[in-house]
N, C-alpha and C positions, 0 to 999 in steps of 0.2 A: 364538370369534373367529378373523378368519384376515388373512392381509396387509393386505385394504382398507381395517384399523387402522390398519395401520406396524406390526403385529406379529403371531407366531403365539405359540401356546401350546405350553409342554413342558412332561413328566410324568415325572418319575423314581421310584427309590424311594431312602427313607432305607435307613442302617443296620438297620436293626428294619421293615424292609417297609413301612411307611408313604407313601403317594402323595403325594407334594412337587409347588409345582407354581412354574414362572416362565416373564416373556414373555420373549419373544428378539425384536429390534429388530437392523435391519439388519444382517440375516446377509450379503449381499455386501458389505458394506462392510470394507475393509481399511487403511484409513488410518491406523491407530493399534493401541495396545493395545486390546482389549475393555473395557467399563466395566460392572463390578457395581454394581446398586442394591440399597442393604439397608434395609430400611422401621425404622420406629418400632415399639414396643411391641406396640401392638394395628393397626398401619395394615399395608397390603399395595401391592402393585405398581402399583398403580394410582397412586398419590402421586407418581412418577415418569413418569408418561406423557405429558407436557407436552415434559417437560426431557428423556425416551428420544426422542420423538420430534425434537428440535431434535438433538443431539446423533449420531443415527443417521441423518439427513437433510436436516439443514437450516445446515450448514455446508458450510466447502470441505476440511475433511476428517473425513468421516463417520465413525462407528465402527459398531460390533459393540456391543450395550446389551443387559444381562441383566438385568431385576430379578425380583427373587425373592417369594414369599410362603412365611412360617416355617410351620410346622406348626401348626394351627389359625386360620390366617388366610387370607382370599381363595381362592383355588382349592385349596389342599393341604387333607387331610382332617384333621379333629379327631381329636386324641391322646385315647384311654381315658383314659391317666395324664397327668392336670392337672400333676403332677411333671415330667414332659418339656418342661414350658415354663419352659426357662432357657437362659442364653445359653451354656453349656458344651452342651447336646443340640443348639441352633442351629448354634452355629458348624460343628459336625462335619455337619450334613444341607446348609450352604453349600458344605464341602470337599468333599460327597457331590456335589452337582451341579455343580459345576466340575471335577470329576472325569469325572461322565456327559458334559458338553459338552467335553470333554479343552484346557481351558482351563488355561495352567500360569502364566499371570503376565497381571494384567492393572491397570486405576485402579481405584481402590473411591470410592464415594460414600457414605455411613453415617450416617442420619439419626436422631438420640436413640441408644435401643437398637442400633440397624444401626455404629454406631461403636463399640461395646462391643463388639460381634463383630467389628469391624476389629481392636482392641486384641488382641485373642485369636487372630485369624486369623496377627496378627503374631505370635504366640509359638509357633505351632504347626506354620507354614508360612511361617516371614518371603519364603521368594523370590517368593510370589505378590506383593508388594504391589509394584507398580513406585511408584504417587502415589496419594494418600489425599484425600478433602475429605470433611470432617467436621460435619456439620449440626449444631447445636447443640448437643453434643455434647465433653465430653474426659474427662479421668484422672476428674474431680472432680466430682459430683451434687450438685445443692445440696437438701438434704431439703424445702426449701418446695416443689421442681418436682417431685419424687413426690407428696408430699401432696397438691399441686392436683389431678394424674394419678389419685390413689385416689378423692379426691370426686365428682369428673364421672363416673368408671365406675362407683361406688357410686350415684349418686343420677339415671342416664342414662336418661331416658324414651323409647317405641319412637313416633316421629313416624307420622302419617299422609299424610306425602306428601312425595317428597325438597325442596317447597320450605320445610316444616315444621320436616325434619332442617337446611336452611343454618337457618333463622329460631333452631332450638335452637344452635345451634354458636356462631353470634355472640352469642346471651345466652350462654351458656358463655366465651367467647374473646376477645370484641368489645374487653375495654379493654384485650386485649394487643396487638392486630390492628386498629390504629387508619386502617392502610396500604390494608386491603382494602376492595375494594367487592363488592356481592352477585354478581356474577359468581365471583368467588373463592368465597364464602362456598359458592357450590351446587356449584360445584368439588369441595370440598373433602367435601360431603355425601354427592358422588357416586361419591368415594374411599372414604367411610369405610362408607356402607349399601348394602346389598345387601334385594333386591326379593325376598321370599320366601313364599310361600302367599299373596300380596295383602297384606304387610303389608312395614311397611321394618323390617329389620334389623342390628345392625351387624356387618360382616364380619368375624366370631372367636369362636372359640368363646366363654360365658358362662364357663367356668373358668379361665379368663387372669384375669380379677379377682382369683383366688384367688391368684396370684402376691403379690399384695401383705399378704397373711393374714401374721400375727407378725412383721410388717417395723415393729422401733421408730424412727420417725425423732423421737426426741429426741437418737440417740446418731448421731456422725459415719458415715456410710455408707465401706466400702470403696474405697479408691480404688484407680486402675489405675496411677501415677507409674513402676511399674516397666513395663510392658509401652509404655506410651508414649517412656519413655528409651529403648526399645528399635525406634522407628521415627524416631530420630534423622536416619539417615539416609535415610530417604525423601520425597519431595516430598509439601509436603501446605498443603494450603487449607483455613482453620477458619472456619469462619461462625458467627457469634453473633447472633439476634435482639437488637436493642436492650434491649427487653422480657423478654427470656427471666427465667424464674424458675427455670432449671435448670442453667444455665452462668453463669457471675458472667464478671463483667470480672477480677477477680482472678483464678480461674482460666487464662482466656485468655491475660492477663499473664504468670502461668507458667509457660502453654505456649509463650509466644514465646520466653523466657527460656531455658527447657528443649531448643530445635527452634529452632537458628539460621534456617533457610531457610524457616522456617514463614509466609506467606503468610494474613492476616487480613481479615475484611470483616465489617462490624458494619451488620446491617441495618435501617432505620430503621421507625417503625411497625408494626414485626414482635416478636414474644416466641416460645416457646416452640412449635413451630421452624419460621422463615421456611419459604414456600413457593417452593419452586426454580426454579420454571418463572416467578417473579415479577420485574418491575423487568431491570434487569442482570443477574442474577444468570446467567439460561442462560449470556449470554456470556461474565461471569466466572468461568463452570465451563468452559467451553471452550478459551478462551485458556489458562488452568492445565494443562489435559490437553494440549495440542495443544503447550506449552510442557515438556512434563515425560512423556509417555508417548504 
């Protein structure tokens, strides 16, 4: 893919040699800090190309848009060791390519997982984060939204046509995503599979599932309370699907409580995690950054 996107492709290497891959979206643009995209779980760069594109073009002050794909998702190559898919080997192959693009402070946007690595980014290297917006995502998991997460990757059938893959996603999705219509749905399809030997496939390796292998969620999951008191001071924007079964409104509560100047939006007909480029939302990620970095 080349500019006639809104974007080219870059190739780095991990730490461990590994070929990383992310788009870069309006490289002349200087209006601002640079804006990292960090995807979900198993999603990649593409989930962002809506909102890269508005954001690196379609405003009156454009930016500089990097979204990335982790190691074994979307362009970057599959890890041998299924063990490297965690968010401690992420976050370090993230500081690796903002390092290759000599980026030293920029917004982050962190969708599910992608804000787990903001949390960590901030402990590691707090001066990158100038403002943070955090897609469904905080300190605090709630074990039903992984367990939903483990069942649809355990039990996820290979469509025969990407409008087969929207048709699977809305029975999968549908009563959390009451908001979308099939235009989104194939959106979203077209984010997540990948056209492979004539057959659709979902872009990531099959051993990312195994990430979830001896994870007991009867018992409270790890929370991040310290690494988030610790972006106290940074500007930041939390989005919550209404719907979400991974972030509670109690949590959120806590983080406003927690992050005086924390800025909220609760997205209606949306769960587990609104779609960015939908409704408002481009523009209330923009006025946040364009307010804050």
């Amino acid at each position: 893919m080349g500019h006639a996107d809104g974007f080219r492709d870059f190739f780095y290497a991990a730490a461990d040699g590994l070929r990383l891959h992310a788009r870069l979206y309006g490289e002349d643009a200087s209006a601002g800090l640079p804006v990292i995209c960090l995807p979900g779980l198993t999603r990649n760069a593409r989930d962002f190309h809506e909102l890269a594109l508005y954001l690196s073009a379609g405003t009156p002050k454009p930016r500089r848009v990097v979204a990335f794909d982790y190691r074994g998702r979307g362009g970057s190559d599959w890890d041998p060791d299924a063990g490297n898919y965690n968010v401690g080997v992420e976050t370090n192959d993230i500081l690796a390519g903002l390092d290759a693009l000599r980026i030293g402070e920029a917004a982050f946007i962190g969708t599910s997982r992608g804000g787990l690595i903001i949390h960590v980014l901030g402990a590691l290297r707090p001066q990158l984060l100038k403002a943070v917006v955090l897609n469904d995502i905080g300190p605090e998991i709630e074990a039903e939204g992984l367990a939903h997460i483990r069942t649809y990757l355990q039990r996820s059938r290979l469509p025969n046509s990407l409008g087969e893959a929207a048709e699977a996603q809305r029975a999968v999705h549908g009563e959390d995503f009451q908001a979308l219509g099939p235009a989104d749905w194939l959106r979203m399809a077209h984010a997540i599979y990948r056209e492979r030997d004539g057959a659709w496939v979902p872009d990531f390796d099959p051993k990312l599932a195994a990430s979830f292998d001896g994870l007991d969620l009867s018992k409270p999951l790890p929370a991040l309370w310290p690494q988030f008191d610790a972006l106290a001071a940074v500007p930041m924007l939390a989005i919550r699907g209404a719907n979400s079964r991974l972030l509670s409104a109690e949590t959120l509560e806590e983080m406003r409580r927690r992050h005086p100047g924390l800025e909220t939006i609760t997205v209606a007909g949306q769960g587990h995690a609104p779609f960015l480029e939908t409704g408002a939302l481009p523009r209330v990620i923009a006025t946040f950054l364009d307010s804050n970095s």
